[in-house]
N, C-alpha and C positions, 0 to 999 in steps of 0.2 A: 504494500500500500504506500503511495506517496502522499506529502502531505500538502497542506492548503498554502497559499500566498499568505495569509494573515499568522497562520501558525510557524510558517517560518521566519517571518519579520521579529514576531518576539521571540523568537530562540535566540536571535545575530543580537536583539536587545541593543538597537541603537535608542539611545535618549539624549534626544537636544542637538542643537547644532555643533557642540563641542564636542560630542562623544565620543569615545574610542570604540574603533570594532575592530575583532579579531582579525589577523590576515586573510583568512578564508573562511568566508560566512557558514559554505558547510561546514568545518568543524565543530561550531558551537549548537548546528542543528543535528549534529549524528553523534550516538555517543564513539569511542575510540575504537579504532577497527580491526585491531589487532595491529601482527606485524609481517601482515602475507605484501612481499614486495609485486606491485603491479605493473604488466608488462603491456605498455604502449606501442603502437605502432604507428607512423603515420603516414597516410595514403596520398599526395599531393605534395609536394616539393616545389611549386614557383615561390612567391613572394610571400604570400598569407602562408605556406604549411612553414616555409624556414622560420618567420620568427613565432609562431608555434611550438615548432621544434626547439627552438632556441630558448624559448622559456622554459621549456620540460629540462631541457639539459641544464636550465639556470637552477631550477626545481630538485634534482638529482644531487649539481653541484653543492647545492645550501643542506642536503640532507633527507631530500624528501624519500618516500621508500615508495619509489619506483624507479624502472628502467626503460631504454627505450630499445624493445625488440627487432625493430626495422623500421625501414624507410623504402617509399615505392615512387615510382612516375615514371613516365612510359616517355618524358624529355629529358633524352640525355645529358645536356647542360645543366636541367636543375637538380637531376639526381646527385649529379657531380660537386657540384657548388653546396648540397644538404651532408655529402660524404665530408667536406670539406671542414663545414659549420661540427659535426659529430669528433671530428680528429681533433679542431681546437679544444673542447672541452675532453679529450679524452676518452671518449666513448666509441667504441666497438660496436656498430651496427650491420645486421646481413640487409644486401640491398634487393628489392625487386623492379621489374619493369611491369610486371604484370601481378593486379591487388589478387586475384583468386589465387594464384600459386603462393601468395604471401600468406590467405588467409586457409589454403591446404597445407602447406608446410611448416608456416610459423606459428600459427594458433594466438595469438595474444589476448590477452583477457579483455582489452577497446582498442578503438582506432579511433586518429582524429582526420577528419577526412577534411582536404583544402583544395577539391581538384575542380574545375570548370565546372559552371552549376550545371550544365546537363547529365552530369556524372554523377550528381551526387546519388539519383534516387536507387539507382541497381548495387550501386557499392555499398549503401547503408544496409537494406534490404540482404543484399547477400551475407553482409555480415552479420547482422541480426539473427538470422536464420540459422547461421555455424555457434551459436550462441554466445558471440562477441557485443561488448556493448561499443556505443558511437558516439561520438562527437561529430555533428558535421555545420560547417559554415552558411552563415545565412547567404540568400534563402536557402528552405530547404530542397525545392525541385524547380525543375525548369515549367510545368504542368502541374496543375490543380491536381487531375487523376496520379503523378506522382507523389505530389505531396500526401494525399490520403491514403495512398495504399504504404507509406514511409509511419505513417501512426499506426495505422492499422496491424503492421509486423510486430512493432513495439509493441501494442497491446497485446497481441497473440503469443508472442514469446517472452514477452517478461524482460529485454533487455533495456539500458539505462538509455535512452535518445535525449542527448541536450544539442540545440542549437547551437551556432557560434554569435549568441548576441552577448556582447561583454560587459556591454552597462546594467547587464541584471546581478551583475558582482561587482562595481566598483562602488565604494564606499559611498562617495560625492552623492552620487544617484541612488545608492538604500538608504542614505540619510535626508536626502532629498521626498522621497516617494513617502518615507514612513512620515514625515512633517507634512507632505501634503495631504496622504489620507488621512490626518490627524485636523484635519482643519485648519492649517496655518494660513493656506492662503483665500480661504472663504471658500467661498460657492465658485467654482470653477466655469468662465463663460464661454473660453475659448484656445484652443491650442494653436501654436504657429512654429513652424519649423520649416530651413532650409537649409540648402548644401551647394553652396556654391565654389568651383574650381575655375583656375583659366590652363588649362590644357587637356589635350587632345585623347587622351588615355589609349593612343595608340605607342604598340612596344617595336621596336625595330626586329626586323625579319633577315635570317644571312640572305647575305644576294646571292647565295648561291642555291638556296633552296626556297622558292616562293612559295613552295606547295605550301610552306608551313604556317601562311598566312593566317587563314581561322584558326588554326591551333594557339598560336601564340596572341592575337587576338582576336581571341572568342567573345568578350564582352561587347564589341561592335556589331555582331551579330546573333539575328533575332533565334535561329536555330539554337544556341546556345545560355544567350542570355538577355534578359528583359532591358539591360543596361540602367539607366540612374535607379531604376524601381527596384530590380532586386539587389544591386549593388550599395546602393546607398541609400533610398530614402528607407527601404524595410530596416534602420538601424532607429531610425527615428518615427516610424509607425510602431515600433513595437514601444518605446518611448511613453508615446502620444496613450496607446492602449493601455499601459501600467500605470501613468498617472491619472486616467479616467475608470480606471478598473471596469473597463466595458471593449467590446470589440465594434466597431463598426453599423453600422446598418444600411449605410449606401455608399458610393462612391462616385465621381463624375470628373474626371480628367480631360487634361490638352495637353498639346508637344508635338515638336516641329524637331527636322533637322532644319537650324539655323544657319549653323557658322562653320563648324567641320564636313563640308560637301569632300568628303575623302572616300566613297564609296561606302562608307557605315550604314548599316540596316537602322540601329537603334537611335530613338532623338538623342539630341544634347542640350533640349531643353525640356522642361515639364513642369505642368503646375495640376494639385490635385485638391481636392475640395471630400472630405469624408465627415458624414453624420453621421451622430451614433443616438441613440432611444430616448437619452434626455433634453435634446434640442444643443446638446455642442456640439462645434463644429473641431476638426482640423484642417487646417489649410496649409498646404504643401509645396514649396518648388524651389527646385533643384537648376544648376546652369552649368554650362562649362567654357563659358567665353569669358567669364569674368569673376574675381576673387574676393571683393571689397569685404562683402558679407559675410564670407566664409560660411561657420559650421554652427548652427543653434537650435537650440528647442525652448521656446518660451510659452510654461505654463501657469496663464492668467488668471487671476481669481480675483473678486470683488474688494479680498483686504491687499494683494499683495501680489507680484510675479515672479516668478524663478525663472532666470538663463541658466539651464543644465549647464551647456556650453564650456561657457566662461565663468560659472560660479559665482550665478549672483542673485542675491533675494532683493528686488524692490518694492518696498511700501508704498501701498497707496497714500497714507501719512505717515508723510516720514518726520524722525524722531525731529525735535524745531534745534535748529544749530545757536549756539552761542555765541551771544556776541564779537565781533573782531574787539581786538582790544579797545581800540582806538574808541569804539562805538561805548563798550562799557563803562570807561573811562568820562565818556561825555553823560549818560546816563546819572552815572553816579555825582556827577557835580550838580547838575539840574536839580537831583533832589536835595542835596547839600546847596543848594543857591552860591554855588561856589565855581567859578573857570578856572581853567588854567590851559596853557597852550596845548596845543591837539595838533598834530603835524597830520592835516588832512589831505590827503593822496597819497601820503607815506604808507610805508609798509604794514601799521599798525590800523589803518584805513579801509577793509577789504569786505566790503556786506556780500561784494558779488559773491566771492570765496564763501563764505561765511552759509551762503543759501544753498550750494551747489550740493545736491544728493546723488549720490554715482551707486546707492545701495549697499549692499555687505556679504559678505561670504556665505557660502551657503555650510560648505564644509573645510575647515584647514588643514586638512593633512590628508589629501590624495596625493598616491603617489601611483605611474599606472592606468591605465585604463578599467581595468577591471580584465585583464586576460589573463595574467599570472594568474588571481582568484579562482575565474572559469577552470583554469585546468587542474587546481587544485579541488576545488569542488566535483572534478570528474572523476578524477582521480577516488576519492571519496565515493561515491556514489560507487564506482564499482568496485570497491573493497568492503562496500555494507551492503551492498545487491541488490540499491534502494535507489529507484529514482523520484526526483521532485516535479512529481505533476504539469501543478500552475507553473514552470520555467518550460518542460516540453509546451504546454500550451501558447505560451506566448510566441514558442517558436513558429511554432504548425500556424497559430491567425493572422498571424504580420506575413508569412509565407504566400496564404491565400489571400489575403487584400491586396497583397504587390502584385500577383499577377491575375487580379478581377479589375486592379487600377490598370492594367495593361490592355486589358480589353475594352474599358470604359473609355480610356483614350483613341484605340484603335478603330471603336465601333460609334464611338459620339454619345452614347447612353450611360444614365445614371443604373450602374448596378447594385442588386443585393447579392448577398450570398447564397445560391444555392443550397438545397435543405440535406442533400447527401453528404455537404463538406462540413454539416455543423457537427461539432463535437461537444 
């Protein structure tokens, strides 16, 4: 049995914006698991599995009890470069090019799987099925019917499936999330979040093999991947769903290729619009011509907003600033019916300063994203044979709203969710 989102939140027992919490939220939700060393494997080697990888060996290096059984990818450069990453730290790993003969020959008790999203659904699935538990990176499929049939194994077999969403373990964001369902920020009226880049997310190709084109990038194309929707904004839909503790109920999108006319399948721009049951909305969009904006989630409430982002709580009244000296100094003489010189435009002079509210920290001491966590929480999960619910869930509805927001784009229509994919 896993357990609930609220019954996990007071295990980790964050309180207050000062609060400490443990390195890894599941330790304080599982009791101790013994000392059976847990053997990892990981399935994808480009750029997300190495620094994955790289954390597990960081994980290993600091003490943790586990190892890592192998490493796989079917591109020889990145296999090469993860062999590479493994020798720095020391560690001895067998390599594959091919995940079933890893998953016949090696056996490992999980995998964390990093490989092109239309890969993920058969490689989960087949490991599930050998009785391996997964990790695998958001999203979860390239296809609604992959994603359900990726839960559906899980529930059949009992093994531990978590998404690769990281903000459901970084501190910042459990101390954020438990302060907002706590009413810090009132009645919530609206979510906003975007993701804006200025470049082309295409990766160089050898000139001497162009076939390799989709393979190397895959994220340009629609065969493969949804591009900003499964890439980037499901980081901030799942976001959006954790601090409204609801999923969705419609969806209605737009998006153009603009600016990168490079032969790409997928937009590089998009805006989306998602209602959920109690009349809030989230609004969404994403770009890749321009940077200014960068990366935020702002969630507004009647007393106050949170930028996840950047870590910042803004009051709707905010606390009244105190005087500049200069101004107290004049105060106080008026009521003593007494002057004295005031060097006014001096330093001492400053109401402007004095009004200006830039807001305050939500949490001070992340360090991290929240991915070291994740994989120590996996880790956990498959040394007590326990997974946590409500975190599969959040994977699996941000999975299917990125790619129902793909259609609602594609088609012009505001959609719901179909009643076969509700869970």
């Amino acid at each position: 049995m896993g357990e609930s989102r609220r019954d996990f939140l007071r295990k980790i027992a964050i309180a207050g914006a000062g609060a400490a919490m443990v390195a890894n939220p599941f330790g304080q939700a599982f009791a101790a698991g013994g000392n059976k060393k847990v053997r990892i494997a990981v399935i994808g080697t480009g750029g997300r599995g190495r620094l994955l990888l790289e954390h597990l060996l960081i994980i290993i290096k600091e003490g943790g009890n586990c190892e890592i059984s192998a490493i796989c990818d079917n591109y020889q450069p990145s296999l090469d470069m993860a062999v590479k990453l493994c020798v720095k730290y020391k560690s001895k790993v067998n390599t594959f090019s091919d995940y079933r003969k890893l998953l016949k020959d090696n056996v490992p008790d999980g995998v964390v799987i990093a490989t092109p999203l239309h890969q993920h659904a058969h490689i989960t699935i087949d490991s599930m099925n050998a009785g391996i538990h997964v990790l695998v990176e958001k999203s979860m499929a390239r296809t609604l019917d992959d994603v359900k049939a990726m839960y559906d194994v899980h529930k059949q077999t009992g093994s531990v499936l978590m998404v690769g969403h990281q903000r459901l373990f970084s501190k910042r964001y459990l101390n954020a999330m438990d302060r907002i369902h706590k009413g810090e920020l009132g009645e919530i009226g609206q979510v906003r979040a975007y993701w804006h880049r200025n470049k082309n997310w295409r990766r160089k190709v050898p000139k001497d093999k162009p076939e390799l084109e989709r393979q190397i990038n895959w994220r340009l194309y629609k065969e493969y991947s949804a591009g900003l929707l499964t890439e980037l904004m499901s980081h901030q839909l799942q976001v959006a769903n954790w601090a409204l503790e609801q999923v969705p109920v419609s969806v209605t999108g737009t998006g153009s290729i603009r600016y990168w006319n490079d032969g790409r399948e997928v937009n590089d721009n998009i805006a989306a619009i998602f209602s959920y049951a109690d009349g809030t909305q989230f609004i969404y969009d994403s770009m890749t011509s321009n940077k200014k904006y960068g990366c935020e989630e702002q969630i507004m409430g009647h007393k106050a907003t949170m930028e996840l982002e950047t870590n910042k709580l803004i009051l709707e009244k905010p606390p009244k600033p105190k005087p500049a000296p200069g101004i107290a100094q004049l105060i106080s003489d008026i009521k003593k019916d007494t002057f004295q010189s005031i060097p006014v435009g001096g330093a001492s002079w400053a109401p402007e300063t004095a009004l200006k509210y830039n807001g305050e920290p939500i949490y001070n001491s992340q360090k991290g994203d929240g991915t070291k966590e994740e994989l120590l929480g996996f880790v956990d999960c498959i040394r007590q044979g326990k997974n946590i619910d409500w975190v599969t869930a959040e994977g699996y509805n941000t999975s299917i709203w990125s790619l129902l927001t793909e259609q609602a784009i594609d088609t012009g229509q505001k959609l719901t969710m179909p009643e076969k994919y509700i869970i």
